[in-house]
N, C-alpha and C positions, 0 to 999 in steps of 0.2 A: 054776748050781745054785740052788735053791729054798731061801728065806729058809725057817727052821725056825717051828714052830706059836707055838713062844715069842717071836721075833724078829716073828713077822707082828702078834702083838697087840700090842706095843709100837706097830709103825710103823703098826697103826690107831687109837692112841692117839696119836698127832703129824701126824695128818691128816687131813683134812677129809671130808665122805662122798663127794665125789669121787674118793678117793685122793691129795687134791692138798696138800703139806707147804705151811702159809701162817704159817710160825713168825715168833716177833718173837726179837729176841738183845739181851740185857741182860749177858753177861757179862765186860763191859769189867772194867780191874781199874786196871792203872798209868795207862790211857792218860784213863780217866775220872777219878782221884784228880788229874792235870796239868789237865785239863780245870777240872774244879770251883776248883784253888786259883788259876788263871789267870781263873777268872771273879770269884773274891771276891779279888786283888788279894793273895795269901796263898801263903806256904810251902806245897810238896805235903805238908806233914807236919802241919801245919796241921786237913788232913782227915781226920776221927774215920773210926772204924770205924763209929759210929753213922750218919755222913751219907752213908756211903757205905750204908748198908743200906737208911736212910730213901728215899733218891733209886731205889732200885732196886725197892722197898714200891712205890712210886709206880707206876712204869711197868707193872709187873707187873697190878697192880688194875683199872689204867686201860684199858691195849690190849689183856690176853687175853682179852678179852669178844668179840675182834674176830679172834684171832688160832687158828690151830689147835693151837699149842706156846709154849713158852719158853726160850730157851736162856739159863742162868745159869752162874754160877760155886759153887763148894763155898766160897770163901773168906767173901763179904759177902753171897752171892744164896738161901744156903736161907731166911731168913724171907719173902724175894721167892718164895721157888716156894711153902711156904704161902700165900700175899695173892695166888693164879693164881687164874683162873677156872676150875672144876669140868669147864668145854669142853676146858681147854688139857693138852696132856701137856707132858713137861719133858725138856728133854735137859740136863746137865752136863759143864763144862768139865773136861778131867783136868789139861793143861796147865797149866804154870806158864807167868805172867804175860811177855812179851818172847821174849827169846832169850840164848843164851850171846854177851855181847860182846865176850869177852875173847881169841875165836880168830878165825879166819877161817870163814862158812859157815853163820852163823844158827842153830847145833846147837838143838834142842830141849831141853827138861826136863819130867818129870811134877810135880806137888804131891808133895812128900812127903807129905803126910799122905792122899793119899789114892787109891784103888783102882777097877777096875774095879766090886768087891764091893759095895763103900762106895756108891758111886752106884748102882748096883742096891739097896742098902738103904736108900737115903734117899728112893727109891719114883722116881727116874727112868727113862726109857723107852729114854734112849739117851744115850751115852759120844760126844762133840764131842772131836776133836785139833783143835789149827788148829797145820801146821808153814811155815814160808818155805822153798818150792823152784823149782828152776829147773834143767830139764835140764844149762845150760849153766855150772853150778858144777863145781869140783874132783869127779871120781869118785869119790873115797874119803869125799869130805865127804858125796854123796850115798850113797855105801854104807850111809854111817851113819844115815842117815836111813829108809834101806831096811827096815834090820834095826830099828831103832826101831818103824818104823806094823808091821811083822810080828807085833813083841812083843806089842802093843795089838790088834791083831785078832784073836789068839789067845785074851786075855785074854777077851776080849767072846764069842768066840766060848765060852769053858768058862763067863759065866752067863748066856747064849742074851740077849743085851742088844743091841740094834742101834748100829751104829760109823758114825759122821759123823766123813770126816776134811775138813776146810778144808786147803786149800793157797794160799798167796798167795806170787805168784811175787814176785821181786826182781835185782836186776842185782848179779852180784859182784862187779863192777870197783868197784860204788858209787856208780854215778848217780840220777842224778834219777829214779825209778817213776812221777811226773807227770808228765813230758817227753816230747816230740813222740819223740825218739828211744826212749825204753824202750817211749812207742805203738803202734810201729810192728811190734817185737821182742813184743809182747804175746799175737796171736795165735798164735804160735808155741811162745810158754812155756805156755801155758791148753792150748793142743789135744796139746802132750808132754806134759804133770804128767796127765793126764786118760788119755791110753793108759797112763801107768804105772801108778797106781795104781786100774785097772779090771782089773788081773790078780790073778787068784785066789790067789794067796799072802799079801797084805795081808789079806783077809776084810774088805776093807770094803764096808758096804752101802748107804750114800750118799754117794756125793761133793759136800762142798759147793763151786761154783768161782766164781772170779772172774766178770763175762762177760770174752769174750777178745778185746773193746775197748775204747777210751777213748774215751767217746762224746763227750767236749769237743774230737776233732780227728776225729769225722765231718763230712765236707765236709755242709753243710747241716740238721747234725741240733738238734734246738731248744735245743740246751747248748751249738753249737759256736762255738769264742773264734777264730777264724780262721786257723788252722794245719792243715796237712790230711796226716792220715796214711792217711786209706782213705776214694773216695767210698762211698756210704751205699749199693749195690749190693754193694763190696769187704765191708765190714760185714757184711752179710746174708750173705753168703759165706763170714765165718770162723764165726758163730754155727753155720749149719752144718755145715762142716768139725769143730768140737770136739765140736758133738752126737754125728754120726756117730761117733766114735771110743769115747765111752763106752757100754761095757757093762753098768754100774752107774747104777741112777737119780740123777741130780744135779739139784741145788737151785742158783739162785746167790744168790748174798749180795752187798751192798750196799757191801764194801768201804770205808767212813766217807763214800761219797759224798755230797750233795747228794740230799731227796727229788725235784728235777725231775730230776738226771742218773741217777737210778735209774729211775725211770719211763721215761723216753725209751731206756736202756739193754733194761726189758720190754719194750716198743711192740717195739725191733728185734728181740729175740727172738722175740718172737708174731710180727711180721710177715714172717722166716724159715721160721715155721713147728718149728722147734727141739721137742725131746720132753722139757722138760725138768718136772720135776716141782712148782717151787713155788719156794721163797724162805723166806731167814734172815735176815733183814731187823732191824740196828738202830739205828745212828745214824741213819739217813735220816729213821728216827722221830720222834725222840726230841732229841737233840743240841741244836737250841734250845731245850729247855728247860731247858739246864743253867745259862747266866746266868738263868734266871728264879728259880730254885732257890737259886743261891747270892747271890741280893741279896734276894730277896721271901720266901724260906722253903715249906716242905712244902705248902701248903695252895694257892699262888701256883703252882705244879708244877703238884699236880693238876688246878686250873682250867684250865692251858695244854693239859698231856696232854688232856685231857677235849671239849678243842675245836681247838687243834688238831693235837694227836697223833692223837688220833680219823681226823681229816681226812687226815691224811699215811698213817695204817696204812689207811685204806679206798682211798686213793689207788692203795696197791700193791694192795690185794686186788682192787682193779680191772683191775688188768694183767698179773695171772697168771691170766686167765679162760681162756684158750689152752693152759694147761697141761695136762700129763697124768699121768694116777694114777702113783703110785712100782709101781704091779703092773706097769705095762708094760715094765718091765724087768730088773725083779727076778722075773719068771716062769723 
């Protein structure tokens, strides 16, 4: 089905004239307030509401000069999507911060305070979920999850607003998601969470995915620590495998990696040949500038962003030149 006249302007307001989605993602919340008080030696409570806006001001100003979008949060990120650049459109986060830890299954939550509507009237172009799934959880935990992204694409769908849901897979025994073994199990969960929700009942219009390797145990690939869970042809092989399945344009995202293991993660994608549309890209960014930030202050930021955040977000826009419009699939 064809993205609606409303939905199409949005998604060529989050993309570049190629068609190609080249967004930056600022809308850490809990994970960046640990970050900040673990760099200044300080309680997470420690960190104002002020320095969490100031820090997110920063990145905002600096990279979407370079960037096609922004992804923020409604909590700390609207004076952030003010301080975008005029280039950049805005998607916002609905989702609350984590997950529910108090049951088994990673359940999701919305912001209470805020709507579908709400982000449609704060002038953004597009409604971001990011939920934790994995085929291989309890069925009922994922039913719940089912009917949750349903609820949310409906939503989007009654104020013609474009839906980016993120899914990051996880193990529910409760292993290691960096470990050679959950590597292995990876292609697996990226290429199921990607046929599931590419079916028409979700209404979602972009998938943002993981890739569906971990390019630190490609045999030979320029991040690999010496553990091999697929040579670098098996690689090239799943990138395929999980394109093919999606029916929905998908982006991938950066997952907190490393700016080299994200590049070298593109490369294998381009070098598949993969159809995939672009990138949400934000710690890869960004992330060493957060001890600069919280020892040298606001101005010490900017100068880093400015040269080499600069450097790291050209970096990527280097390696999603392979990419292809979000029209090719969304026709």
């Amino acid at each position: 089905m064809s993205l609606s006249a409303g939905k199409q302007k949005h998604m060529d307001a989050l993309s570049n004239k190629e068609g190609v989605i080249a967004a930056a993602a600022m809308d850490q919340r809990g994970s960046l307030q640990k970050s900040l008080a673990s760099a200044k030696g300080v309680d997470k409570s420690h960190i104002t509401d002020e320095m969490m806006q100031e820090f997110k001001v920063a990145v905002s100003k600096v990279l979407t000069p370079h960037a096609s979008a922004i992804l923020l949060d409604p909590e700390w990120g609207l004076p952030a999507a003010k301080a975008r650049s005029k280039n950049a459109g805005l998607l916002l986060a609905y989702e609350a911060s984590g997950y529910d830890n108090t049951q088994p299954g990673r359940l999701p939550d919305l912001l209470p305070h805020v709507s579908a509507k709400r982000i449609y009237d704060w002038g953004a172009d597009a409604v971001k979920i990011l939920i934790y799934y994995t085929p291989f959880d309890d069925p009922k935990v994922n039913d719940i999850k089912h009917a949750f992204i349903e609820r949310i694409g409906a939503e989007c769908e009654s104020y013609d607003i474009p839906f980016f849901l993120e899914f990051i897979g996880y193990d529910p025994k409760g292993g290691d998601e960096k470990a050679l073994e959950y590597a292995k199990a990876k292609p697996e969960i990226v290429t199921a969470s990607m046929v599931e929700f590419s079916k028409p009942q979700y209404k979602v219009d972009v998938l943002k995915v993981e890739v569906p390797v971990n390019a630190e145990y490609v045999e030979g690939s320029s991040v690999y620590k010496g553990q091999k869970a697929y040579t670098r042809q098996e690689a090239l092989e799943y990138f395929r495998k999980a394109a093919d399945v999606a029916t929905k344009p998908f982006i991938y995202l950066s997952a907190g990696v490393s700016n080299a293991q994200f590049i070298e993660s593109l490369n294998m994608a381009s070098e598949s040949g993969t159809d995939f549309s672009g990138v949400l890209c934000g710690r890869a960014t960004w992330k060493e500038g957060i001890p600069v930030y919280a020892k040298q202050g606001m101005k010490a930021l900017e100068d880093w962003l400015s040269d080499t955040g600069v450097k790291n977000i050209n970096a990527v826009n280097d390696a999603i030149k392979s990419a292809k419009s979000w029209k090719h699939k969304a026709a």
